[in-house]
Structures are given as structure tokens and as C-alpha cells.
N, C-alpha and C positions, 0 to 999 in steps of 0.2 A: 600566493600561497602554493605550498606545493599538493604535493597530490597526497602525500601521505601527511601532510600537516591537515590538508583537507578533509577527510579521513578521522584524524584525530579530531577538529572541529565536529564535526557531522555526529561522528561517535559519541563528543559529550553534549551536543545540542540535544542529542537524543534519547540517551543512554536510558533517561526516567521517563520517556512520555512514551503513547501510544499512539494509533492515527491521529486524536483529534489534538493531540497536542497534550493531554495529559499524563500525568506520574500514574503510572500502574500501581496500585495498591497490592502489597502482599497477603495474601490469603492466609490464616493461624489456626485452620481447622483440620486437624489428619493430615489426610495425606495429598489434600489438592494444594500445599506449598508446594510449588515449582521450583527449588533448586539448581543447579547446574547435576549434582548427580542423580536427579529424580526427573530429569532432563533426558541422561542420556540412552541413547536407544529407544529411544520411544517419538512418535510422529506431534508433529506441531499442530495445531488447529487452533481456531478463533472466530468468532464473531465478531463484531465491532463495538462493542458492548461488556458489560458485564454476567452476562447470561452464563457463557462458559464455566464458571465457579459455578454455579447450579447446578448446570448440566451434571459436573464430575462430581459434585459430593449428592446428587440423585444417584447415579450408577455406581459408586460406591457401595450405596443400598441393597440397589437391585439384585433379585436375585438373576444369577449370570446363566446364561442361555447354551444349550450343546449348539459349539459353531466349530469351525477347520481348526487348524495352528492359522496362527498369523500368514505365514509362509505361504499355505491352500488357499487364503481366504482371497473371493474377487474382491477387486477395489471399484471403489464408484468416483475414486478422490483424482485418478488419472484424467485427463485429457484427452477427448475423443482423439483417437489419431488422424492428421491432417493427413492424405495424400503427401504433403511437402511439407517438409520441416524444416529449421535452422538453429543452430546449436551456437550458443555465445558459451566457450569455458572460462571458468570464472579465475580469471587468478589476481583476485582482490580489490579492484580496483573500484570507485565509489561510483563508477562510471556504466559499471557491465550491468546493471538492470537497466541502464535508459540504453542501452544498445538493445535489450531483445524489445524492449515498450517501442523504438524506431522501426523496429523489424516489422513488428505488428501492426503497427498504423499503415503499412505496405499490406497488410492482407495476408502477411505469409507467418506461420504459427513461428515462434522461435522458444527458445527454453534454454536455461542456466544449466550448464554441467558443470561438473569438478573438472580442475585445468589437465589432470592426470586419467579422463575419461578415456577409455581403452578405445582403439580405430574401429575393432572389430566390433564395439558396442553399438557405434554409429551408425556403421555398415548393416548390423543387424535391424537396428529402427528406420533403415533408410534412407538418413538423412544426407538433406541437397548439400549443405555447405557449413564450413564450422567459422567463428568469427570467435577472435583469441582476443580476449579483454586489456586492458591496460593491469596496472597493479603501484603497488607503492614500492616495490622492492629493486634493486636493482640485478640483471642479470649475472653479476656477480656475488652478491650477496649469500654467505652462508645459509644454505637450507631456500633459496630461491626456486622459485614450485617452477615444474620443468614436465611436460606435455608427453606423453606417448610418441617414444623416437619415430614411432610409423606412422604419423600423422603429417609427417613431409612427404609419404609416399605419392603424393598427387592421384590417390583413388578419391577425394573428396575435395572441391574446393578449398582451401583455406587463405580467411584475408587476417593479419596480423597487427595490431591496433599500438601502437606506444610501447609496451613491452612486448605484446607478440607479435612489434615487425621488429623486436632487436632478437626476441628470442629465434626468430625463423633467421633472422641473417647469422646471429653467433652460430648458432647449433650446424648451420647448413656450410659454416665455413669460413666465413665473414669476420671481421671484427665490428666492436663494441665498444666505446674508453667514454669513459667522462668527460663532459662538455667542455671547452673552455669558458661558455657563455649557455647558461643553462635559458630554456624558453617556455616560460610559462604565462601563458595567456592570449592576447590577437596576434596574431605572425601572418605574413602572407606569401603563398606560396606561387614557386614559378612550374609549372606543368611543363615537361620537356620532352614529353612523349605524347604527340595529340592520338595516337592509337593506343595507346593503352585501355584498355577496356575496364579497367575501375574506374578512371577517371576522364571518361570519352563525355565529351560536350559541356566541358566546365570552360571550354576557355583557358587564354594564358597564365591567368592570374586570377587566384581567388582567397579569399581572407577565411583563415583556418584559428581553429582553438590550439596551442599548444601549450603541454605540462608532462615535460622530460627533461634529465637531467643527462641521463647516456644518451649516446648519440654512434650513428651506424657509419664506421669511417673507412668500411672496404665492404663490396659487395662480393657475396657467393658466386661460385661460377653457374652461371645461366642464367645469374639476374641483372636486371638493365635500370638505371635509372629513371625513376616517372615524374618525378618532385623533387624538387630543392626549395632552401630558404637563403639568407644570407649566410645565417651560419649554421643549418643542416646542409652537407650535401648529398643526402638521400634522404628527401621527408618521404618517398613514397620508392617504393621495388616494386620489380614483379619477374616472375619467370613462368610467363603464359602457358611451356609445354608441359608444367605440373603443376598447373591451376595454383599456385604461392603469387600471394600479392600481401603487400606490407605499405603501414601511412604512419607518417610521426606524430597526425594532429587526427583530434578527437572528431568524426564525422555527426558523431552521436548528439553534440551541443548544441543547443541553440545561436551559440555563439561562429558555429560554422555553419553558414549561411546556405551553403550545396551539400553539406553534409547527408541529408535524408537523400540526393540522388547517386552521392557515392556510394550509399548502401543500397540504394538500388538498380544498380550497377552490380553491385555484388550478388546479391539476391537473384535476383532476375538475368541478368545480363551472362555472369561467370556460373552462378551455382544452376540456373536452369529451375528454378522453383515457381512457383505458380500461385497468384494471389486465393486461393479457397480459403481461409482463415479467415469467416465470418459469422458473427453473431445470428444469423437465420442457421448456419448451419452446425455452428456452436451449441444452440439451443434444442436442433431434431437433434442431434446425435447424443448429448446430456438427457435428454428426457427420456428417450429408449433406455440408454444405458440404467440409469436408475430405474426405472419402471421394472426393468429384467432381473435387478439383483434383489429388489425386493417381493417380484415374483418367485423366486428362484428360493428365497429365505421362506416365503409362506407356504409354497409346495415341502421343503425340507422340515420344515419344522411345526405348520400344521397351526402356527399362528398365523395371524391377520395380517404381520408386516407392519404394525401400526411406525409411525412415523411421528415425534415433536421435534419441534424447532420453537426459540425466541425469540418475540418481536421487538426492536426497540425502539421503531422509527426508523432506522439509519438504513443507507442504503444498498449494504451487504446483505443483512440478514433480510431485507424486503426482497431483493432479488433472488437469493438463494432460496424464499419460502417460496416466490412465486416458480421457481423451475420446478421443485419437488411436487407441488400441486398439481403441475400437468401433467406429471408423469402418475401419483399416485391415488389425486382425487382425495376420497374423505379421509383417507387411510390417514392421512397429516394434520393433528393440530396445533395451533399454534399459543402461545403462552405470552401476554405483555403483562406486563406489572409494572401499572400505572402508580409512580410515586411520588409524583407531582412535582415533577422538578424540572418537568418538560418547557418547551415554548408554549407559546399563549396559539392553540388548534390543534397543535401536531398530533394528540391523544385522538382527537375526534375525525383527523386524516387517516390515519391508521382505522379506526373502524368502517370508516364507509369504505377504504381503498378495499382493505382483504374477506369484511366480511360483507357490504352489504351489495358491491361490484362483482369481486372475484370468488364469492360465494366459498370461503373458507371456514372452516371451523376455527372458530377464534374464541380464547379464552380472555376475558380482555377484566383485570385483578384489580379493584379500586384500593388502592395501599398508601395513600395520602395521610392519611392521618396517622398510621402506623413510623411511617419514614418521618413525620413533623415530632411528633413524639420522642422517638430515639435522638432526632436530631439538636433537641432543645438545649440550649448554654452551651452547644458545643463549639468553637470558633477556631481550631486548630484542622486546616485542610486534610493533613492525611488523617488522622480521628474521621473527619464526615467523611471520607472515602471508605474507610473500613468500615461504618457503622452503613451507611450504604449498599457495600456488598454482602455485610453480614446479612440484616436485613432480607435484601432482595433475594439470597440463600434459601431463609426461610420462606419466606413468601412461596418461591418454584416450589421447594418441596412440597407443600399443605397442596397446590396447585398439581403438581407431575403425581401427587399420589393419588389423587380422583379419577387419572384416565387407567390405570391399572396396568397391564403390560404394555411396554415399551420396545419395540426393537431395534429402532434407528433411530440419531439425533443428527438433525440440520445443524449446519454450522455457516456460516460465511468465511470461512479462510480464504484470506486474498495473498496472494504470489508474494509481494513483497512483504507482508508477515512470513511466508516461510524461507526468505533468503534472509531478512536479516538477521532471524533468530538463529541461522545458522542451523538449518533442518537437513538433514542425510541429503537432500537434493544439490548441497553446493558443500564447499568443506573451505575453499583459498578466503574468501569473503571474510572482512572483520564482523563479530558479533556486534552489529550495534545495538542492538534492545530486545530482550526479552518481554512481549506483551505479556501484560495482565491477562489477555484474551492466547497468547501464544504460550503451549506449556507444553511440557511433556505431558503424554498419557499415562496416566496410572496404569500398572501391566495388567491389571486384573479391571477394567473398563467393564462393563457389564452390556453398553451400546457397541451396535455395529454404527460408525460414520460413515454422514451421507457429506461429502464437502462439494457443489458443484461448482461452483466458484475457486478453489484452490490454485488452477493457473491461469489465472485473470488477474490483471492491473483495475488499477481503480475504471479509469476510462473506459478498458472492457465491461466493466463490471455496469456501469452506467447504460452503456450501447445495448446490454441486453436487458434491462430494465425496459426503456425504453420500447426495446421492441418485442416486448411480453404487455405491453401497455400497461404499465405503471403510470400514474400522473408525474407529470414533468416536477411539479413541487419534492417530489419525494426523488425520484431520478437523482435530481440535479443540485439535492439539498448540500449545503456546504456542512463538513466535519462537524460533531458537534456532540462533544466529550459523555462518557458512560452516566458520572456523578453527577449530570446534568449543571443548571441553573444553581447547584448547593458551588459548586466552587467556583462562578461568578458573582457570589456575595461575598464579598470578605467579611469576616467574622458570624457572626451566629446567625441560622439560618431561619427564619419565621414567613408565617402565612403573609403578614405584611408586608416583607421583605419580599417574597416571592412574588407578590402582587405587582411591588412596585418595579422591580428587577423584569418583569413578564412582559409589561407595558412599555418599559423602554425600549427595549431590545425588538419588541413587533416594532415599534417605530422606525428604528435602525435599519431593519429587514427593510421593512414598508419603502422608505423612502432610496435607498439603493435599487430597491429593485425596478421605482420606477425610474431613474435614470437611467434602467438598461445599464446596471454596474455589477448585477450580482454573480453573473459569470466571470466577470474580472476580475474576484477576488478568490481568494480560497477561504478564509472565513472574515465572519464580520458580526458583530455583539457587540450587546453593551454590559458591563461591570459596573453592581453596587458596589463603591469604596464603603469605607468607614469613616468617610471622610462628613463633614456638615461645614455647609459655612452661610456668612451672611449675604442675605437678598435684601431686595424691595420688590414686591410685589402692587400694583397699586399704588397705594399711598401707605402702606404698611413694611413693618422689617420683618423680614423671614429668618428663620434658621434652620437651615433643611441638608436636604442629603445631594450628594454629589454624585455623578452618574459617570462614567469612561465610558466612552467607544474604541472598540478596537476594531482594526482591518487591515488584513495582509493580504499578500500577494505573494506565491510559493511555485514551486512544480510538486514538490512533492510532500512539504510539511516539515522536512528536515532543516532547512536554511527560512527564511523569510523577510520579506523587507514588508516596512508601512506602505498602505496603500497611498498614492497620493490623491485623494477625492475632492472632488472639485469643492471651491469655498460657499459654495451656493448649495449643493449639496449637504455640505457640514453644519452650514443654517438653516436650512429645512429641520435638519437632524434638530437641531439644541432647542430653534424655537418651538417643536411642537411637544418634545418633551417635558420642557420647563414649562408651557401649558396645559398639556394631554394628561402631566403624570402627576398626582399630588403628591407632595412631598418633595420635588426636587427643583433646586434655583439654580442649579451650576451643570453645565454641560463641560467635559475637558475631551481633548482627542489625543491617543495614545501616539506615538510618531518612535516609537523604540523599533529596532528591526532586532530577528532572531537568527546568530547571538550577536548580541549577550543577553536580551530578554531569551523570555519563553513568548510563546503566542497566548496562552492563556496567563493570567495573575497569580493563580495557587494551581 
């Protein structure tokens, strides 16, 4: 596949769902439809959840607070600044977010720019070294996105990836033409320069990811060959005395095996950056920062500064509640709206973690019967998603209008919600999905956003959990959709049904985890079908209900393959359900990979 066919896969595996694999439901109240032109100019945010529609048709309400223009106003959504930084510019490729998540697992901060980000901007933040993305386009290509000519000036590192090592050879002088033998996929490459300093101490040969169709068939003057293949004869450049270095194969991939020391090679070795991008110190410097702006608002304006955020279980908006609490204390409460569509504990996890541990004000909303109610005879999935978010609308509001003034609202925005929606932070990037959770702001927002999490990957996001001591259950919980348990029942949704759906699915968990498997998955559940067939039970015939387990294995939620779990495992599974759970005689296991499924059923 190519990169840009890839791209197009990725974009429609994804186009309807959210993190956990879900269709984002469209909002039909005012003005929190999210559009494309109600979209634009305005900032992305999200929880992982359906809170966010609350949030904005609360502040809607509100009456709006005297604060700066936009422009004056501090932010609390930026990123402590690291001493060292590294800049991946983005020029589209499916590839440039798992370049800056590589950078960071090195300790050193990186971030997404626009592939046209000015030298002088760099220069101005300081930054060690810029790393130029792959993309779908080709260097010739009409309207093919094309970098600040002063970014060859060799005041900044820069290493050039698949497109930005053809863009650094065309631009610098070099040719570029169309492959006779296009390479996409494992290629192995011959190192012909053992000094080169991107790629010092790999050895003569090492097994590289490649996905190019152009190909670099004369070098610039002052650059030297580092890499060949059979048929690249330049997979890698360099011209050491203006820190330019160029590779034709993906270092970023799993699939290239020295890749993470190529980059840190670059990082370290070329750009001179310094591993400080860590979660201890992620955490001091987020907690001051918030704690100051919402001091700063309560001296200015003479309120309290009070602070809500939503809990929904999940482990963005747990994290992000628990940074604002060290920074603000009581000033923050929190809001769950408990609709019973949860796992069988995770309600009663959530209360001892935030209120009876971490001593938070927690508002914690019994709405079960309220959501079983609205939900009755209904069996059409996007219907119980909408009646859902309606619903839970109502529920915040009755809830957000008992604590009376509001100043600031927590959010969870995680990084790659704001690159694929395509937020002011990157521009070359295809839009692959607009969250349910990711919208534009209404211009007239009546909260100041608190986002601490905003440039954080999930695995960040985890690390500081962690080390805020959150229980590992909540930590390390795998993805696990807003609309809860209603859209792993197919068709109509009942107290029954959720009963017997609750029970499988602990089981599921249960017995994974004790294999020592649940970190090898990214998720895993079970699905009531609609399905019944016949048993024996005993010495009796049954006619009962059919249960799915599903379980994949992903990096990031956009692609997926079936897990392969061991057959001793998958009997544990089916015998103790078909025992433990009344009602059900047939245990099936899902084996579809995404795509062409989805990870969830509806």
C-alpha cells in the first residue's frame, strides 16, 4: 500500500469513530453542532467522553465573565517549555505523529508544526533540531507544500524523512524523478559511510521500512552518500558542515528495527538536545502554571476561580482532574453522571480513587433509570447515542447549575485529537476525524479552558497518571467508548440486558488479565448479539442468548488486527461464562481485523 493510499485507508477506518473506536454522535441543540464552518478559527478541545457537549451548551448559559481579547488572554493549554525542544513539520504524512511520540519516548519534548513554519519562529523558541515528515505528495506535484527556503541555512539542524530528504536534495540542487521500481515496505539497507553521524553504530546492514515512489538520483553539492539499497542509490545524505541529513526509509516504524537510535542520533548526537522531557517535571511545571492563571483570574476579577471538570472513568479526564487538583485544591469540582452503562465497579472505582483517596469534591449523579428510561424499544445505535448525549446534556446542566459561578472548565485534550482534527497547530495533515469530543469553540464560550494534557500522547498521558498515583486499574484501562455498554448490546437496551452484558465482559477482563494479557491488547469485551440459539444444559434444551468477545491489538486505534489469545485462554473465557452468566449457551470469538471491520459492532 502506498502511503497515500494508506492515508486514504486510515482516513476512512476512521473518519466516524473517536478514541475508543466509536461514531461520534452529532449534537442538534443550537449552536454546539460542530460543523466544518463553526469549526473554523476557533481552538479544538475534548475530553474522552461525552462531557464536552455539556460543557458548551452549560456556557452557552453562563453568564460571560469581563476577561482580555483572545489575543491578551494567558494560556494554560501550552506546554511548560522544555529547555530543548524538537520540531517534526508536518507535511502530511500518516507517519509524523509517531515521529514526535519516538522523539519523546527519548525524553526530549518534540511538537507538530506546519511544514511552512518560518526559521525565525524556531529560532525564536529555541529550538535544537527540526525533523521534516514524510507526506503523500510528490515533490513535483502541483501545490506540493514546500518549507521556508531558510531552513537549509544550517542555523538548525535538520534531518529529512522520505519526502523531506527529496525535498532538501531537489531544493538544494539535486535531482528527484520517479522510481523505475517504486519500494514500499522491508528493504535493506547498505550504510557506506560508517562516520556519518545519523547513522554511527548501526552496522553495515540493517532492515529499514520503505514507502517512496521518487527517488534522489543526483546529489547536492556538499552532500555525500550514507545509504543505498539495491535500487535507491541514496537512501540516506548528509552534508555535515550544514547539519542536512536526509533517509528514504521510515526510522519512526516498528518495522525499522535501529530506527529509534537513528533518531537518537539525531536528537542527541546532531541536534545537541538533552533528555529533560519528563513526567515529574511535566507535572511541577503544569501545576504552577495552572495554579498562577487561576490565581491571576481570582485577584482580576474578585471571584473564587472555582474550577469543574467531568469524570467519566476514562483515563484522560482522570488525569487531567487529578493535575488541576494539585494545583487548585477545593476550588475544583468534579461532575460523573453515573448512567449505568458502565463496566460491573468502575462507578464505585471512580469514587473511592477521587473522593475518598484523593479527597476531591466529587459530584457523583445516579441517572440510571433516567438513561433506561429514554432508552426503552430503542434499537437503532446512532438513536441510543443521541438520546445518550441528549440526556447526559441534561443531567450536567440540573448538576453545573448547583455550583453557581464557574470560571474554568477541565478538559482532557489529548495531542492527537488536536492534529487530526486539523487544529491551527498543523495545517499539511489530512483531516482524519473530527471527535464528537473535538469541536470548534463557540466564539462566545462563557469558560476560560483549563487543557493540561493538550500536548500529550496517550502513553504520556498514562506516565503521568501514574506518577500523580492514580491506581494502575484506571491508569492502564483500555479505550472504552462514551455510549458505554448501550452500543455493545445490539438492539434494545434493558436492565437485563445490561446485567447480563456486565457479567460477561468482567469475565473477559477477569480472565485476560490473569494471563498477564491485558497490556497486550488495546481493547477487549464482550458483545450481546441478538442473536439465541440452542443449548443443553444438563439434561435439558436451552434457548438463550449468544455472547462475542472481541480483542485487538493496535498502536494507535486507527488500523487493528484480532488478537491471537491463546485456546486455553479462550476456554476459560466461554466455560465460565456459559456457567457464571444465566442466560447464555454459546460463547463466539470475533477474528475480523480493522479494516474492513470496526473494533466495536455499532
Amino acid at each position: 500500500m502506498t502511503e497515500a493510499a494508506d492515508n486514504e485507508v486510515r482516513a476512512e477506518g476512521a473518519a466516524s469513530v473517536d478514541e475508543t473506536g466509536e461514531h461520534a454522535p452529532e449534537r442538534e441543540r443550537g449552536k454546539t453542532v460542530h460543523g466544518e464552518e463553526a469549526n473554523a478559527g476557533h481552538r479544538v478541545l475534548t475530553s474522552d467522553d461525552a462531557e464536552v457537549e455539556a460543557y458548551l451548551e452549560v456556557a452557552l448559559d453562563a453568564p460571560a465573565p469581563e476577561r482580555p481579547p483572545e489575543e491578551d488572554r494567558p494560556t494554560i493549554s501550552r506546554p511548560p517549555e522544555p529547555p530543548d525542544s524538537v520540531v517534526v513539520l508536518d507535511f502530511g504524512s500518516q507517519f509524523a505523529q509517531l515521529i514526535a511520540r519516538r522523539v519523546r519516548e527519548l525524553d526530549v519534548y518534540a511538537e507538530l508544526l506546519p511544514f511552512d513554519t518560518p526559521l525565525e519562529e524556531l529560532e525564536r523558541r529555541e529550538i535544537k533540531g527540526v525533523i521534516m515528515s514524510g507526506g503523500p505528495m510528490s515533490v513535483y506535484d502541483e501545490g506540493a507544500p514546500r518549507p521556508d527556503p531558510a531552513i537549509w541555512s544550517g542555523r538548525i539542524p535538520v534531518l529529512g524523512i522520505c519526502y523531506g530528504a527529496q525535498l532538501m536534495a531537489l531544493e538544494l540542487g539535486g535531482d528527484v524523478l520517479p522510481s523505475d521500481q517504486r519500494e514500499y515496505g522491508p528493504a535493506s539497507i547498505t550504510i557506506t559511510d560508517d562516520g556519518d553521524k545519523l547513522l554511527h553504530d548501526l552496522g553495515s546492514e540493517q532492515p529499514v521500512w520503505m514507502s517512496h515512489g521518487d527517488s534522489i538520483t543526483r546529489l547536492p553539492e556538499g552532500f555525500a552518500s550514507t545509504a543505498q539499497t539495491d535500487s535507491t542509490p541514496y537512501a540516506g545524505l548528509a552534508d555535515p558542515a550544514r547539519h542536512l541529513y536526509g533517509i528514504q526509509f521510515h526510522p519512526e516504524v516498528v518495522h525499522t528495527p535501529r530506527g529509534k537510535d537513528v533518531l537518537a542520533n539525531f536528537v542527541h548526537g546532531i541536534a545537541g538536545a538533552e533528555s529533560n522531557w519528563t513526567s515529574a517535571n511535566f507535572i511541577e511545571s503544569t501545576v504552577e502554571r495552572i495554579r498562577e492563571r487561576v490565581d491571576e483570574h481570582a485577584a482580576a476579577t474578585g471571584e473564587e476561580g472555582k474550577v469543574i471538570c467531568g469524570l467519566s472513568g476514562g483515563v484522560d479526564s482522570s488525569v487531567a482532574a487529578a493535575l488541576v487538583h494539585q494545583a487548585v485544591g477545593d476550588r475544583l469540582t468534579c461532575i460523573y453522571v453515573d448512567h449505568g452503562l458502565m463496566r460491573k465497579r468502575e462507578s464505585e472505582l471512580l469514587r473511592e480513587t477521587f473522593e475518598a483517596n484523593l479527597g476531591m469534591n466529587l459530584v457523583m449523579v445516579d441517572a440510571r433509570d433516567r438513561f433506561l428510561a429514554r432508552l426503552a424499544g430503542v434499537e437503532d445505535p446512532e438513536q441510543k447515542r443521541k438520546i445518550i448525549g441528549d440526556e447526559f446534556i441534561r443531567v450536567f446542566e440540573e448538576e453545573a447549575a448547583k455550583l453557581g459561578q464557574i470560571d474554568f472548565l477541565t478538559q482532557g485534550t489529548l495531542y492527537p485529537d488536536v492534529i487530526e482534527s486539523t487544529a491551527p497547530e498543523t495545517k499539511a495533515a489530512q483531516k482524519i476525524k473530527t471527535h464528537h469530543n473535538v469541536g470548534g469553540l463557540p466564539s462566545d464560550l462563557r469558560f476560560q479552558l483549563i487543557e493540561p494534557l493538550r500536548y500529550l500522547f496517550k502513553d504520556e498521558v498514562r506516565k503521568v497518571g501514574s506518577a500523580l498515583g492514580l491506581p494502575e486499574q484506571m491508569v492502564m484501562r483500555q479505550p472504552f467508548p462514551g455510549p458505554g455498554l448501550a452500543i455493545r448490546i445490539i438492539g434494545e437496551v434493558t436492565r437485563e440486558r445490561l446485567d447480563t452484558l456486565r457479567e460477561a465482559d468482567w469475565i473477559v477482563i477477569d480472565e485476560i488479565k490473569d494471563a498477564g494479557l491485558y497490556r497486550n491488547v488495546w481493547q477487549s469485551f464482550a458483545i450481546l448479539t441478538p442473536v439465541r440459539s440452542v443449548g443443553v444444559m444438563g439434561d435439558g434444551r436451552t434457548y438463550a442468548n449468544v455472547v462475542a468477545i472481541r480483542a485487538v491489538t493496535s498502536e494507535d486505534g486507527m488500523t487493528a488486527d484480532w488478537a491471537k489469545l491463546p485456546y486455553d485462554v479462550l476456554g476459560r473465557i466461554s466455560a465460565r461464562i456459559v456457567n457464571e452468566v444465566p442466560g447464555v449457551n454459546r460463547v463466539v470469538y470475533d477474528i475480523s481485523s480493522k479494516p474492513p471491520a470496526t473494533i466495536e459492532w455499532e
